[in-house]
PDB file of N, CA, C and O in Angstrom:
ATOM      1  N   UNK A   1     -14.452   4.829  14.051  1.00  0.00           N
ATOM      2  CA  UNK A   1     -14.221   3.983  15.193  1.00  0.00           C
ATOM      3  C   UNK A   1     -15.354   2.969  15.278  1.00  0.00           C
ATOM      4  O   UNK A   1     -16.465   3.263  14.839  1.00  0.00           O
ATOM      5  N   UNK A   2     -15.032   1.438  15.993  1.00  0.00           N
ATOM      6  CA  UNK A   2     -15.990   1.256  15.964  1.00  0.00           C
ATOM      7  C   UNK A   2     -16.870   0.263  17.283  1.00  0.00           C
ATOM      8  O   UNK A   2     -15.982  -0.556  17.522  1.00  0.00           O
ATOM      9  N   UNK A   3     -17.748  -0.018  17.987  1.00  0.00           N
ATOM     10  CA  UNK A   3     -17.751  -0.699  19.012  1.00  0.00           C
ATOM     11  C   UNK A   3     -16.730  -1.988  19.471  1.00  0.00           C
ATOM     12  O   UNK A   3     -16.483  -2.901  18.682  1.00  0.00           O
ATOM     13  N   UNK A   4     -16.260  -1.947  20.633  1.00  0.00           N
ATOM     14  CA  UNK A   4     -15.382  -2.514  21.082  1.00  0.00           C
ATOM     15  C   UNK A   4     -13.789  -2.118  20.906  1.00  0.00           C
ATOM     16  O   UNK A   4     -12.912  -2.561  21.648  1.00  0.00           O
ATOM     17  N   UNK A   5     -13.595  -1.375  20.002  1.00  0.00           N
ATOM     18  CA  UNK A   5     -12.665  -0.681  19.921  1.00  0.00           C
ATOM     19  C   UNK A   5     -11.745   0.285  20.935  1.00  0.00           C
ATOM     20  O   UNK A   5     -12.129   1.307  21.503  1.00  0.00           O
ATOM     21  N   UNK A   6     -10.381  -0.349  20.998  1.00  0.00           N
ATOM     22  CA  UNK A   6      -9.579   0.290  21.971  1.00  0.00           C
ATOM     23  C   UNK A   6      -8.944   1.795  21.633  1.00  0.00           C
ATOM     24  O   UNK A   6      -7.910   1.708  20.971  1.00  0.00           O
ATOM     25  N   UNK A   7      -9.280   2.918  21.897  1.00  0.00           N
ATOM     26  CA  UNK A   7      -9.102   4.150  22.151  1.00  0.00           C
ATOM     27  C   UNK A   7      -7.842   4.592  23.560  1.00  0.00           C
ATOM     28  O   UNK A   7      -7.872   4.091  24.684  1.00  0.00           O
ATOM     29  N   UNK A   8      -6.896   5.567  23.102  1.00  0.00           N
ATOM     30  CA  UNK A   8      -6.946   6.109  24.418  1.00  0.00           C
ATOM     31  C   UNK A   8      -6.837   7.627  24.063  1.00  0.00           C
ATOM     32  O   UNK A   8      -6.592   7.921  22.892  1.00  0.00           O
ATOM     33  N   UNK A   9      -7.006   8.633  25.016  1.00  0.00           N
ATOM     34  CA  UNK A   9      -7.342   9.856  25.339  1.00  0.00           C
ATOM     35  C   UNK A   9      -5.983  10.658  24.663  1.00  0.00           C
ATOM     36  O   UNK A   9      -4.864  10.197  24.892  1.00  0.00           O
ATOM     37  N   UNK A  10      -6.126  11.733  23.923  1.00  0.00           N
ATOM     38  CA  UNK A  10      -4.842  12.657  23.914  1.00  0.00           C
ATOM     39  C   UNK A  10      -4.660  13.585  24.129  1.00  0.00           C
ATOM     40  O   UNK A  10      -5.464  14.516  24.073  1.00  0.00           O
ATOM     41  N   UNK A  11      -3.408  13.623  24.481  1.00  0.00           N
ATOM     42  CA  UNK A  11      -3.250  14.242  25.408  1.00  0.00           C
ATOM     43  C   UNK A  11      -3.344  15.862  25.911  1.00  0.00           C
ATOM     44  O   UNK A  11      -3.137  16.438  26.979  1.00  0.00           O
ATOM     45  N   UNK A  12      -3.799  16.305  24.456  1.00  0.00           N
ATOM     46  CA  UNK A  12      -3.743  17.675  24.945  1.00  0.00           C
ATOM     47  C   UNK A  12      -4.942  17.905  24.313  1.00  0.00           C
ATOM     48  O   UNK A  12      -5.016  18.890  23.578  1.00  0.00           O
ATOM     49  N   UNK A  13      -5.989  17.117  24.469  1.00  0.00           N
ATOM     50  CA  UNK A  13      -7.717  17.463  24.558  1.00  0.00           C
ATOM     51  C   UNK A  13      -8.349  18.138  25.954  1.00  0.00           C
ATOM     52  O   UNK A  13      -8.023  18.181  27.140  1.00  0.00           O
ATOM     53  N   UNK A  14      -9.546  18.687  25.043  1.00  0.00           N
ATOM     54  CA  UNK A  14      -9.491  19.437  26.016  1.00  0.00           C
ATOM     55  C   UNK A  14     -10.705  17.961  26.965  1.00  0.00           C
ATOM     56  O   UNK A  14     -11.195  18.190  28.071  1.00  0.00           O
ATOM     57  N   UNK A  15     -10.911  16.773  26.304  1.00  0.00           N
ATOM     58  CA  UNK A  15     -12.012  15.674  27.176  1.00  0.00           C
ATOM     59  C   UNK A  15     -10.551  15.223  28.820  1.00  0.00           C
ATOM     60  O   UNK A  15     -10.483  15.061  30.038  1.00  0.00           O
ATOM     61  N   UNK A  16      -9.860  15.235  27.765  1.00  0.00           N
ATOM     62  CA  UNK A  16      -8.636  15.340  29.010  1.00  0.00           C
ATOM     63  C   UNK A  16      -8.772  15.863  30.422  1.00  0.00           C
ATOM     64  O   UNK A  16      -9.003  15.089  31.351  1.00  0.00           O
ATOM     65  N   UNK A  17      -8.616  17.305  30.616  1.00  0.00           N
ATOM     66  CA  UNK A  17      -9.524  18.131  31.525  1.00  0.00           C
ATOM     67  C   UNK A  17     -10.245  17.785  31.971  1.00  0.00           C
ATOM     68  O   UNK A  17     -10.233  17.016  32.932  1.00  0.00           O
ATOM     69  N   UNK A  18     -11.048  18.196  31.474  1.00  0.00           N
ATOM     70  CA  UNK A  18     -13.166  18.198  32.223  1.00  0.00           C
ATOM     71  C   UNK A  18     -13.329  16.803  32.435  1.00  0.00           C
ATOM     72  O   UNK A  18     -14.446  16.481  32.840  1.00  0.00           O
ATOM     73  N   UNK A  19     -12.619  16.020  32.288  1.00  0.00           N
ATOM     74  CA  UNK A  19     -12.945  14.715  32.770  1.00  0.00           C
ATOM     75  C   UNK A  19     -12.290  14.189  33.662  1.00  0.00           C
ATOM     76  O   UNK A  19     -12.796  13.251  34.279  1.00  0.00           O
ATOM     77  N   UNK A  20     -10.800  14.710  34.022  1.00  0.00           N
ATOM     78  CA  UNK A  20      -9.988  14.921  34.935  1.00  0.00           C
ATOM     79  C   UNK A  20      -9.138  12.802  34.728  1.00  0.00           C
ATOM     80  O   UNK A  20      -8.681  12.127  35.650  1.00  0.00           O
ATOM     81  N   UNK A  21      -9.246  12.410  33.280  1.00  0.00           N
ATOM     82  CA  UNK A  21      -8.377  11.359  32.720  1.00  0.00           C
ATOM     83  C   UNK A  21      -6.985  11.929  32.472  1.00  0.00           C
ATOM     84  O   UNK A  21      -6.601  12.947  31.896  1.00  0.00           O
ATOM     85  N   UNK A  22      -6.152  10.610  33.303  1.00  0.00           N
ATOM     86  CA  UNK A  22      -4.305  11.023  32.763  1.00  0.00           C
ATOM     87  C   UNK A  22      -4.402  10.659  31.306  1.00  0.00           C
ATOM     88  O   UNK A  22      -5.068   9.948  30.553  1.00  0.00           O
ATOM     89  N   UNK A  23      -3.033  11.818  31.289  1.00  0.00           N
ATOM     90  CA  UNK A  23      -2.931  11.672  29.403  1.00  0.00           C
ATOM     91  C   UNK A  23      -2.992   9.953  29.016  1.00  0.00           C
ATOM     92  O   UNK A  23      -2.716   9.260  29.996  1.00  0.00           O
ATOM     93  N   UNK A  24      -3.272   9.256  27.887  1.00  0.00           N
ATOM     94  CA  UNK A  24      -3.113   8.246  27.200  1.00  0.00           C
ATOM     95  C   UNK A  24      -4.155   7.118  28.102  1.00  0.00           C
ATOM     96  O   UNK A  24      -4.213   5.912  27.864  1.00  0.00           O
ATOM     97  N   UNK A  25      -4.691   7.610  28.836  1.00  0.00           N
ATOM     98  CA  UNK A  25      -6.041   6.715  29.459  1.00  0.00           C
ATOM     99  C   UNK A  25      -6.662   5.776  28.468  1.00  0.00           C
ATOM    100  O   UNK A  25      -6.893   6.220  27.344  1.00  0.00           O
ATOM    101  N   UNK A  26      -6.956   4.542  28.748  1.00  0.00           N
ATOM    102  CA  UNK A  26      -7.152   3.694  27.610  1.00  0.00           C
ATOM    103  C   UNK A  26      -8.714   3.383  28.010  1.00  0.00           C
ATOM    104  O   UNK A  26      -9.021   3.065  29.159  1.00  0.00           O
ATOM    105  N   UNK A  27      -9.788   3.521  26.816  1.00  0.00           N
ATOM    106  CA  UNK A  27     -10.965   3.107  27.301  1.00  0.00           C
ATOM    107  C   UNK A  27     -11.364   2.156  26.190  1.00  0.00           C
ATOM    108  O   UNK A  27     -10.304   1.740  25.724  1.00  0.00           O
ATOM    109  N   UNK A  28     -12.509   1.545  25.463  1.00  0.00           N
ATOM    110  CA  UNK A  28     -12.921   0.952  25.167  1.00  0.00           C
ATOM    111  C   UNK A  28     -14.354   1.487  24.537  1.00  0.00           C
ATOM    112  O   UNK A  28     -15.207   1.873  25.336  1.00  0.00           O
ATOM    113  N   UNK A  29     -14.704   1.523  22.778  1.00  0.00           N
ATOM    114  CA  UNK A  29     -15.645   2.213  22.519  1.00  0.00           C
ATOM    115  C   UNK A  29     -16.604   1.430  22.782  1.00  0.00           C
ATOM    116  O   UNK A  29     -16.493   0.204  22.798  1.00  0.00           O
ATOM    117  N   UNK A  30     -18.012   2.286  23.096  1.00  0.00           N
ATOM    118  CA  UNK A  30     -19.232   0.954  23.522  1.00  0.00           C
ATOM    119  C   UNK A  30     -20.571   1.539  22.112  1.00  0.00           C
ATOM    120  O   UNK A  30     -21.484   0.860  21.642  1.00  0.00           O
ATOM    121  N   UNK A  31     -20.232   2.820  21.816  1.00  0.00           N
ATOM    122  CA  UNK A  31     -20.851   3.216  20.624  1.00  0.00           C
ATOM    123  C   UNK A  31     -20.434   4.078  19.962  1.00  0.00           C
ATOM    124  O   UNK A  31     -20.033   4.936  20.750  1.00  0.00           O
ATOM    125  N   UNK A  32     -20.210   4.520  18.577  1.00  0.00           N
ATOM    126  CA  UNK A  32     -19.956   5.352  17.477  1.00  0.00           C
ATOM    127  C   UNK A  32     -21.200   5.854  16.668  1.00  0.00           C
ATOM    128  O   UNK A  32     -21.836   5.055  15.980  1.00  0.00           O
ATOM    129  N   UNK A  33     -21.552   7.185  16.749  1.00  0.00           N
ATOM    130  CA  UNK A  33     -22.648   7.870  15.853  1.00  0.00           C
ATOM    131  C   UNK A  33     -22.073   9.207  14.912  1.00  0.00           C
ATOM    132  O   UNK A  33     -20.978   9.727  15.127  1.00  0.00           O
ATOM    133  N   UNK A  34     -23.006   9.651  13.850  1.00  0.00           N
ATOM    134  CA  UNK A  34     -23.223  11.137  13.793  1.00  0.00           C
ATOM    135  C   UNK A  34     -23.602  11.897  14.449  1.00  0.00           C
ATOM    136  O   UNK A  34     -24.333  11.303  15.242  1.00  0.00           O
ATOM    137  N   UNK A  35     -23.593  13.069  14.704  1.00  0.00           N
ATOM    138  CA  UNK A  35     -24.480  13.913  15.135  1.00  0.00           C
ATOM    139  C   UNK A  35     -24.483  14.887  13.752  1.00  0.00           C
ATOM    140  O   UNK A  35     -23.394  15.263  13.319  1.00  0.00           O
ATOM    141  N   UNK A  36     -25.897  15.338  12.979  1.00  0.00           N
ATOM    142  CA  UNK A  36     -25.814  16.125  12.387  1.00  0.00           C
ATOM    143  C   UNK A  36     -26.915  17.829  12.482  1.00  0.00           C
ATOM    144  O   UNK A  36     -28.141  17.890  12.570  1.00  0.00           O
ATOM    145  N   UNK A  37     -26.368  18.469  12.450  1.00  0.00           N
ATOM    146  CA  UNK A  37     -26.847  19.413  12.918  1.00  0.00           C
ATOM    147  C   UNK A  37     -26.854  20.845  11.631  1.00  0.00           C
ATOM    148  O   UNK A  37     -25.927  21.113  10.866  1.00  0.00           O
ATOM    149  N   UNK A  38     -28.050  21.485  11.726  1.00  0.00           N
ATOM    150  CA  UNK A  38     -27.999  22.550  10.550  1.00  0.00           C
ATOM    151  C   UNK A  38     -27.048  23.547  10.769  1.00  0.00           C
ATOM    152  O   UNK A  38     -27.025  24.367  11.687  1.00  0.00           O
ATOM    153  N   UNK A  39     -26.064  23.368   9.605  1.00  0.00           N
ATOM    154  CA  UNK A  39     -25.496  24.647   9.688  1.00  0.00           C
ATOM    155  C   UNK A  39     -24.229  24.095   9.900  1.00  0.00           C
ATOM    156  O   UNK A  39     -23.435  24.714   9.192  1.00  0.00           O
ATOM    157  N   UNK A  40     -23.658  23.203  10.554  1.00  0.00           N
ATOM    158  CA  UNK A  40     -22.524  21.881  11.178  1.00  0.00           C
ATOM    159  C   UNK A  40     -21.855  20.951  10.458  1.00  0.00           C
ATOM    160  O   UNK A  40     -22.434  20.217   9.657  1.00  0.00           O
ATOM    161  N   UNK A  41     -20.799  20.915  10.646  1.00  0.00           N
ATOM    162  CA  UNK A  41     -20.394  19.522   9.704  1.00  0.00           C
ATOM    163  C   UNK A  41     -20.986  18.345  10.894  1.00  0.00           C
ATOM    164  O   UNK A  41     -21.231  18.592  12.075  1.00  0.00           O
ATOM    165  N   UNK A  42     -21.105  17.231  10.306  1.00  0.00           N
ATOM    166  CA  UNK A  42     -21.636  16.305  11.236  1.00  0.00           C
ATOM    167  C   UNK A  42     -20.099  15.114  11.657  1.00  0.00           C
ATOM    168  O   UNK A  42     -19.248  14.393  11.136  1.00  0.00           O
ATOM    169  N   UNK A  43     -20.545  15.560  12.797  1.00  0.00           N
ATOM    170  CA  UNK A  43     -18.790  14.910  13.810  1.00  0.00           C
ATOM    171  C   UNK A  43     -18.925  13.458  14.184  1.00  0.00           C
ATOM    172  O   UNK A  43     -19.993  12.859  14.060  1.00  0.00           O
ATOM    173  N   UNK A  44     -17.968  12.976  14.582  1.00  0.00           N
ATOM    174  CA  UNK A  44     -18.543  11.285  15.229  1.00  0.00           C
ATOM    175  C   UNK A  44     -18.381  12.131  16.332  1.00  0.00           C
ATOM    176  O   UNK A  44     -17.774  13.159  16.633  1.00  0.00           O
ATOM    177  N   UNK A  45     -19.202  11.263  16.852  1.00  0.00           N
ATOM    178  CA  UNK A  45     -19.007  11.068  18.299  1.00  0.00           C
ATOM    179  C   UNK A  45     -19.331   9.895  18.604  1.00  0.00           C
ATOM    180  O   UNK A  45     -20.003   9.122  17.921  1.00  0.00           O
ATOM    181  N   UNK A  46     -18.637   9.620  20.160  1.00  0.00           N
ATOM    182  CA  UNK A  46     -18.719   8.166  20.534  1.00  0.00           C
ATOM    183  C   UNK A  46     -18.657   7.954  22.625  1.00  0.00           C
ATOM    184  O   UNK A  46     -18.574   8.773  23.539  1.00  0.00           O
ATOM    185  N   UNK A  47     -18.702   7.241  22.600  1.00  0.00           N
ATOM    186  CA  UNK A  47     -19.298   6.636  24.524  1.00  0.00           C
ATOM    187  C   UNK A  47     -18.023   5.699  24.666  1.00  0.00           C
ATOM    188  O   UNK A  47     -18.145   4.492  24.456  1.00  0.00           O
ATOM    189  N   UNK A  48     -17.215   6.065  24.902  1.00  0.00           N
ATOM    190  CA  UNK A  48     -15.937   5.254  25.583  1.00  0.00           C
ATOM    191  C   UNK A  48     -16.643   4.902  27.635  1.00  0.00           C
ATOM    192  O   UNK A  48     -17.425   5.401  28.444  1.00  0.00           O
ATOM    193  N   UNK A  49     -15.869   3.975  27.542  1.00  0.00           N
ATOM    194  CA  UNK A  49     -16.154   3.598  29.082  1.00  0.00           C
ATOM    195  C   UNK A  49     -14.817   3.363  29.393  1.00  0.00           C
ATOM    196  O   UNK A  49     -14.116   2.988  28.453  1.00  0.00           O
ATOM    197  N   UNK A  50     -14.192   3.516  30.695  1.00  0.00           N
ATOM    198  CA  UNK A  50     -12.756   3.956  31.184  1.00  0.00           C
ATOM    199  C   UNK A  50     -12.865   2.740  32.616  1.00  0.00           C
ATOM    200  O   UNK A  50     -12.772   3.370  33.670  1.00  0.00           O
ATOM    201  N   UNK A  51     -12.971   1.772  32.767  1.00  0.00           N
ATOM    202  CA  UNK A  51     -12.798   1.226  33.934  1.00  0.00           C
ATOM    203  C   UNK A  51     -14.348   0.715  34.216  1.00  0.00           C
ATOM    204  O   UNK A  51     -15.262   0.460  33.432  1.00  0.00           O
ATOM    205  N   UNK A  52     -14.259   0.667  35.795  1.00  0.00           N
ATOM    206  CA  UNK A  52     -15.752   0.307  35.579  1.00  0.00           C
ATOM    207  C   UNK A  52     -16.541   1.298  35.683  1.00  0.00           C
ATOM    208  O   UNK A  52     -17.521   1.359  34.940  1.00  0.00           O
ATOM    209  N   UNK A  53     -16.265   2.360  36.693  1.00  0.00           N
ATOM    210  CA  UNK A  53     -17.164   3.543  37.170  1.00  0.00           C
ATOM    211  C   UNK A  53     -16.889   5.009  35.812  1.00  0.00           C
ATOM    212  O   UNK A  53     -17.204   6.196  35.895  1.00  0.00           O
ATOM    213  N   UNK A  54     -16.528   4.613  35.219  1.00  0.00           N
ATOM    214  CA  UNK A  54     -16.296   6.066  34.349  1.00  0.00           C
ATOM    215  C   UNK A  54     -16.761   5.868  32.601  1.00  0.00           C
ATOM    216  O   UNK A  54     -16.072   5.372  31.709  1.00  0.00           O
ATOM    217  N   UNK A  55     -17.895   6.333  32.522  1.00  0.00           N
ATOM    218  CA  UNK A  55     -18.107   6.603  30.954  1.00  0.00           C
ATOM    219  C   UNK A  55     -18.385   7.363  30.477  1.00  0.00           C
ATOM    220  O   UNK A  55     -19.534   7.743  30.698  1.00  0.00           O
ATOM    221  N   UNK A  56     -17.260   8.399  29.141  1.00  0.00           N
ATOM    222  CA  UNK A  56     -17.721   9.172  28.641  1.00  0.00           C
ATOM    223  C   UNK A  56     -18.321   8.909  27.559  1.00  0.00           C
ATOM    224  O   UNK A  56     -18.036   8.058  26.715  1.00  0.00           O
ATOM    225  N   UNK A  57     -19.616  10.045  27.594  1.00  0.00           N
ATOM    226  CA  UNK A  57     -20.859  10.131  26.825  1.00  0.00           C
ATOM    227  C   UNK A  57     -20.494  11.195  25.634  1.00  0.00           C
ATOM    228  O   UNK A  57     -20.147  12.331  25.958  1.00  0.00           O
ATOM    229  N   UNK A  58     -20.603  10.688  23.767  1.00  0.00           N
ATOM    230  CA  UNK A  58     -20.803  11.695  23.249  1.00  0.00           C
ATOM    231  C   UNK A  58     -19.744  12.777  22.870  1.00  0.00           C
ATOM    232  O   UNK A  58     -19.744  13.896  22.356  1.00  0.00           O
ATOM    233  N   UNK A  59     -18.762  11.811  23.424  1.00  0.00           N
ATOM    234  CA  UNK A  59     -17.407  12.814  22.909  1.00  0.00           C
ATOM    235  C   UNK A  59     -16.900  12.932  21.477  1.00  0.00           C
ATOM    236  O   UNK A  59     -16.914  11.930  20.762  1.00  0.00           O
ATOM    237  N   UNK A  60     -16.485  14.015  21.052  1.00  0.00           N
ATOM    238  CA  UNK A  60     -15.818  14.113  19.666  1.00  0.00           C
ATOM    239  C   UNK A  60     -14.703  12.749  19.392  1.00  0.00           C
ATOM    240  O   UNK A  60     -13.707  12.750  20.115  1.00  0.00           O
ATOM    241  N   UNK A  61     -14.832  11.706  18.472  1.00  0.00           N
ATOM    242  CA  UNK A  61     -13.925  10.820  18.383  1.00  0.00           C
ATOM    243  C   UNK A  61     -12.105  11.508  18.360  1.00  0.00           C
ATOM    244  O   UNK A  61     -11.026  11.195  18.863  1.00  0.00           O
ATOM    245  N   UNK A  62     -12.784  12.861  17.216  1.00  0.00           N
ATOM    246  CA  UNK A  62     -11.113  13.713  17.716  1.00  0.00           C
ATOM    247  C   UNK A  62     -10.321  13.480  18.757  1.00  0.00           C
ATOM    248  O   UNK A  62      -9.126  13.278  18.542  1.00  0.00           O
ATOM    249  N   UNK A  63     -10.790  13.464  19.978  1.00  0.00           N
ATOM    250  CA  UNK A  63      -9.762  13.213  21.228  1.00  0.00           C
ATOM    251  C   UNK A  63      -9.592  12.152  21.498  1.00  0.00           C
ATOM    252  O   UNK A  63      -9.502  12.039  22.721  1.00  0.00           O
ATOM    253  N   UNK A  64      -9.470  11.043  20.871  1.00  0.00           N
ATOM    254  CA  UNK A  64      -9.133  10.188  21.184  1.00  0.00           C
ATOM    255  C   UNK A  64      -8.295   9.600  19.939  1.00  0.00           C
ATOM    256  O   UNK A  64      -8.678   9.842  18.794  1.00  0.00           O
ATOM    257  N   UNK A  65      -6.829   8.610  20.249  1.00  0.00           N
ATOM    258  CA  UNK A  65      -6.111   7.978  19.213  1.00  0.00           C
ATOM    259  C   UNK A  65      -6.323   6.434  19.363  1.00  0.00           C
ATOM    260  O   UNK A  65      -6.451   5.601  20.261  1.00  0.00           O
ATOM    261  N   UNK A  66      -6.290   6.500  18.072  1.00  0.00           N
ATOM    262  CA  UNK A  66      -6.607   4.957  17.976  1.00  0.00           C
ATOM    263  C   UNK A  66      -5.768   3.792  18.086  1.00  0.00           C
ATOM    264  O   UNK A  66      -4.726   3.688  17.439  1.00  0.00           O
ATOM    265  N   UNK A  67      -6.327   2.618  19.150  1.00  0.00           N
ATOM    266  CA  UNK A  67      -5.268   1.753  19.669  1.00  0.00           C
ATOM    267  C   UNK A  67      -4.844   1.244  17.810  1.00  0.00           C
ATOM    268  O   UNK A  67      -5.450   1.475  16.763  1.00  0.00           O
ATOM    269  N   UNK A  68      -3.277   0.333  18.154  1.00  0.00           N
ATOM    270  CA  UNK A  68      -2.968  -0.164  16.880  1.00  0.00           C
ATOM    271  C   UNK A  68      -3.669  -1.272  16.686  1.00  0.00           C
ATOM    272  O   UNK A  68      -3.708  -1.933  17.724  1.00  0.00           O
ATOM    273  N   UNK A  69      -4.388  -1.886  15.576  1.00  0.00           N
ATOM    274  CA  UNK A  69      -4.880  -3.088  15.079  1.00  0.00           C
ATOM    275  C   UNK A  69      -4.066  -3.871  15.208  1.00  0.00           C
ATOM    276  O   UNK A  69      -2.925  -3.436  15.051  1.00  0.00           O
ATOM    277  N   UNK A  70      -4.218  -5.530  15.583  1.00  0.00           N
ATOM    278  CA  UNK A  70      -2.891  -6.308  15.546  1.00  0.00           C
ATOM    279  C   UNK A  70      -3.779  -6.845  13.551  1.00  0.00           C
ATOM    280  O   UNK A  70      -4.836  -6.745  12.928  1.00  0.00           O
ATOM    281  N   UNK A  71      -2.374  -7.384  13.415  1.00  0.00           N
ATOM    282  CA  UNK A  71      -2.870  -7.214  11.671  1.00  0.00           C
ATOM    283  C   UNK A  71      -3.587  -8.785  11.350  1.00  0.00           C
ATOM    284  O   UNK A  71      -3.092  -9.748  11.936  1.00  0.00           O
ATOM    285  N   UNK A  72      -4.562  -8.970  10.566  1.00  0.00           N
ATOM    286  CA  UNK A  72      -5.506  -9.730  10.505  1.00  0.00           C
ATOM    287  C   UNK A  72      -4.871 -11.409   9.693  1.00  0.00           C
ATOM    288  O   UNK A  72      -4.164 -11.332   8.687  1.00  0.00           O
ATOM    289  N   UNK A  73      -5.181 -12.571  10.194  1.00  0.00           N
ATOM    290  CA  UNK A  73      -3.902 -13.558  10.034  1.00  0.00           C
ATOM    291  C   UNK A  73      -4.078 -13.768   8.337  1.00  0.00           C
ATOM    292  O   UNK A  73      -3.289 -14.482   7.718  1.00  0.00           O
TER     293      UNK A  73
END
């Protein structure tokens, strides 16, 4: 994924929940990293922001699907 990138939430994650976002919530990536850790495969994770007041921090890119690219001219 990569900054600026349109994401939305799916629906049967569990960031879904604990964050209390309706299914297919559309946010906007503001950063994409590794995290690597001993012993771990190393996951993306990434900081979507959802509106103005809501940003999740650090989530597995897993839960989220990726908006479609419009195709490049």
């Amino acid at each position: 994924m990569e900054t600026g990138q349109k994401v939305f939430v799916k629906p049967q994650s569990a960031l879904a929940r604990e964050w209390a976002l309706p299914a297919g919530a559309e946010g906007v990536v503001l950063c994409a990293y590794r995290l690597i850790k001993a012993g771990n495969s190393n996951i993306e994770r990434v900081d979507v922001r959802f509106g103005e007041h809501t940003v999740v921090w650090g989530a597995p890119s897993i839960a989220y699907d990726e908006a479609a690219q419009a195709p490049a001219p």
